[in-house]
C-alpha positions in Angstrom: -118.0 -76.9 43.4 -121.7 -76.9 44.5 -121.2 -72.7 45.0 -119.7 -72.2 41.6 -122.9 -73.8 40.3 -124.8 -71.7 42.0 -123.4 -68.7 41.6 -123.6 -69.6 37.5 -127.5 -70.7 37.8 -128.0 -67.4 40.0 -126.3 -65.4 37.0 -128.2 -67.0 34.1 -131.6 -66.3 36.4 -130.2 -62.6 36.3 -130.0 -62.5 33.0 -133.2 -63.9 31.3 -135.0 -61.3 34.1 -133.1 -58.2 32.8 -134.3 -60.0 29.1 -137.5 -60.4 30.5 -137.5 -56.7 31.9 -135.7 -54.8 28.3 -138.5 -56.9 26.6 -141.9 -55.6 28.7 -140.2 -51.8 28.0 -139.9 -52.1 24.7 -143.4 -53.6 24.7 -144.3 -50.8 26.7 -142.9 -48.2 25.1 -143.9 -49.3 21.4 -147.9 -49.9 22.4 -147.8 -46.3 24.4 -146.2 -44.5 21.8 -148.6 -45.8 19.2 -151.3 -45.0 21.0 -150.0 -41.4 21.7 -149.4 -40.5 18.1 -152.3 -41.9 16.9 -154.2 -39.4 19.3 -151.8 -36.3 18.0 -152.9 -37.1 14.5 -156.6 -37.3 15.4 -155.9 -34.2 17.2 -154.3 -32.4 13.6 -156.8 -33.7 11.9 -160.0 -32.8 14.1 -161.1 -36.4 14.3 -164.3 -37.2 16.0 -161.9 -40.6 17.2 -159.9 -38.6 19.6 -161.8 -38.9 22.8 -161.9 -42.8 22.1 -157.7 -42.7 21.7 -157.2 -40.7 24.7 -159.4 -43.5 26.6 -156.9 -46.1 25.2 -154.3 -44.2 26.2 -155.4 -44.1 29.8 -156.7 -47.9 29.9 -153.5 -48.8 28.8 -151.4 -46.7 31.1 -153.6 -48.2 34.3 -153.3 -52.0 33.1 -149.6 -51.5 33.0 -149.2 -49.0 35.8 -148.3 -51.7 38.7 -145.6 -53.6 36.8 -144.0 -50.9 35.1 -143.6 -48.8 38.4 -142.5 -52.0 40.1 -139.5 -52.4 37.3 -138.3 -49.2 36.7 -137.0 -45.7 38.0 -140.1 -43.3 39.7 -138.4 -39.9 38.7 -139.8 -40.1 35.3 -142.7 -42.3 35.6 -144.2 -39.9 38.4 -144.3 -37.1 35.5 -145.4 -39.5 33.2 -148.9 -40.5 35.6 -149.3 -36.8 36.3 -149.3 -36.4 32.5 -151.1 -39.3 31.3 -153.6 -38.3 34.1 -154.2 -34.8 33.3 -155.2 -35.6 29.4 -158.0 -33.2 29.1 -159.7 -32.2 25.7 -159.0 -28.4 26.3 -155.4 -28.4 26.0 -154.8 -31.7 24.6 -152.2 -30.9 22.0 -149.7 -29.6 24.5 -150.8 -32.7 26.8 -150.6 -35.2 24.2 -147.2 -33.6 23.2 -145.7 -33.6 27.0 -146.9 -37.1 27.2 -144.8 -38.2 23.9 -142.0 -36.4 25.8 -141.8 -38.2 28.6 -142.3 -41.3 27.2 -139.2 -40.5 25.0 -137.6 -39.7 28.1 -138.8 -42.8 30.0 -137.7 -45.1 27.1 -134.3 -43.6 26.9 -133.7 -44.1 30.8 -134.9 -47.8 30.9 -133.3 -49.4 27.9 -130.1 -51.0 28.0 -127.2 -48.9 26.6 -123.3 -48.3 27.4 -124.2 -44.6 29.1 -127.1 -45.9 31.3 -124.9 -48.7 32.2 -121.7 -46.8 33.2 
């Protein structure tokens, strides 16, 4: 009997860390994807703000760098970094847009759904 109850207190642990987990990426993903299309309309718009956004965008990425590369798949983050890192105000549309991209991409990876589960 003492394995059965185990095993269940084992399994609810499971469980409120994938919680735990789905939570931070949605977090994640909702704060960076804010940030990123605020920059793209300072971008449009030829806001004197944009430099300050893409700052954001970087600070935020580096606060959260450790723990989201700790929880999650590298395929996609590694493009992500290299993306996030390479922000520069010459080319910053496309940058800004590849960014968005893989963030989509990263988001639609990490959350829970029947086709990443199966």
């Amino acid at each position: 009997m003492k394995r059965v109850w185990f095993a269940v207190i084992f399994l609810f642990v499971l469980l409120v860390l994938c919680f735990a987990e789905q939570h931070f990426i949605n977090n994640f993903y909702s704060e960076m994807s804010e940030r990123v299309d605020a920059a793209i309309e300072y971008q449009k718009v030829g806001d004197g703000r944009l430099e300050s956004a893409v700052e954001e965008i970087k600070d935020y990425w580096f606060k959260n760098n450790d723990l989201i590369f700790t929880l999650t798949n590298h395929g996609v983050l590694d493009m992500l970094s290299a993306d996030i890192r390479s922000l520069e105000t010459s080319e910053l549309e496309n940058d800004l847009n590849e960014v968005k991209a893989m963030l989509n991409v990263f988001y639609e990876n990490q959350r829970i759904t029947f086709a990443n589960i199966f």
